[in-house]
C-alpha positions as CSV (number, residue, x, y, z in Angstrom):
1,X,211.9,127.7,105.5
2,X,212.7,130.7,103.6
3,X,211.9,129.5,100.3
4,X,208.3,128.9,102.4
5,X,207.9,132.1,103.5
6,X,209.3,133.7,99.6
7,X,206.0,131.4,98.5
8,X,203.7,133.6,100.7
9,X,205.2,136.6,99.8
10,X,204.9,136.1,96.5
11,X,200.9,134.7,96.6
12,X,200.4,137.7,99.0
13,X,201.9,140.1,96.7
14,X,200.2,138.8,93.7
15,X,196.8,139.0,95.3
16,X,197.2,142.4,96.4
17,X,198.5,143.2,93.3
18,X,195.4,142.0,91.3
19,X,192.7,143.8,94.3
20,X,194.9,147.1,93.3
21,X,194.9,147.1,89.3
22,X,191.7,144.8,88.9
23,X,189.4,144.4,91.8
24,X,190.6,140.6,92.4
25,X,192.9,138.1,92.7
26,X,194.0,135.4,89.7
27,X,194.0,132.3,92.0
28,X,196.9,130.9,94.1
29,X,199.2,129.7,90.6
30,X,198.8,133.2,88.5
31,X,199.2,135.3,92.0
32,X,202.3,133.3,93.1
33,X,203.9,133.9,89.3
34,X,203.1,137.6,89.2
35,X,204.1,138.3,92.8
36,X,207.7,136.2,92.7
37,X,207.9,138.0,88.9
38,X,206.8,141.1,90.7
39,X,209.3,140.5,93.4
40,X,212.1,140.4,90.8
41,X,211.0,143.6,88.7
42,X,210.2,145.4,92.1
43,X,213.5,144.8,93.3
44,X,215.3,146.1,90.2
45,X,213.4,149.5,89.9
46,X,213.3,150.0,93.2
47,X,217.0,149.4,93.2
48,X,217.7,151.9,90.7
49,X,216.1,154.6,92.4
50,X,218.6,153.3,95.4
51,X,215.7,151.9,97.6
52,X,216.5,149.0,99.6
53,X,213.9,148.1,102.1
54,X,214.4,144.8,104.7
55,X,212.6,142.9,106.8
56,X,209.1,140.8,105.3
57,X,207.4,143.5,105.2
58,X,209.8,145.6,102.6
59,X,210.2,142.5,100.7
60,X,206.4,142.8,100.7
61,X,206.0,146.1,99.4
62,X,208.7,145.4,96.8
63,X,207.1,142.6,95.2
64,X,203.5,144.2,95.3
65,X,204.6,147.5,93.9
66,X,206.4,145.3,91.0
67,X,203.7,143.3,90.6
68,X,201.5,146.3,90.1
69,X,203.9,147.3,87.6
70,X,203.8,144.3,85.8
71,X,200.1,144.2,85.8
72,X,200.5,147.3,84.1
73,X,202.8,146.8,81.0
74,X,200.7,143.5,80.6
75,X,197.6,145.3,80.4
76,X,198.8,148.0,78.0
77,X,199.1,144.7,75.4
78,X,196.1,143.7,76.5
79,X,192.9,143.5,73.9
80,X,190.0,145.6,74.3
């Protein structure tokens, strides 16, 4: 059940993340890969800074905040 619920965390995350740095999601694949990778970099930075949130919903905000992040970097080596 968790890894279930990790799933829709991660899609959730990723598709907020995409509405916040581009104006829309990247389909239910990309969103799932950016929000778990999201997850991961979230929880490191965040972890740095000693911020530990619980519960779904701070598991939420860490992997949309990453995710943000990582839509960042990757649009820095992005073409224009």
């Amino acid at each position: 059940m968790e890894i279930l619920i990790s799933i829709i965390i991660g899609v959730l995350a990723g598709f907020l993340a995409g509405k916040i740095m581009k104006g829309g999601g990247f389909g239910f694949l990309i969103n799932l890969l950016v929000g778990v990778l999201g997850g991961i970099l979230g929880g490191c930075l965040l972890g740095w800074l000693g911020i530990h949130w619980g519960g779904w919903l701070g598991t939420l905000l860490t992997a949309v905040i990453g995710a943000v992040v990582l839509l960042w970097i990757l649009s820095l080596f992005k073409k224009k």
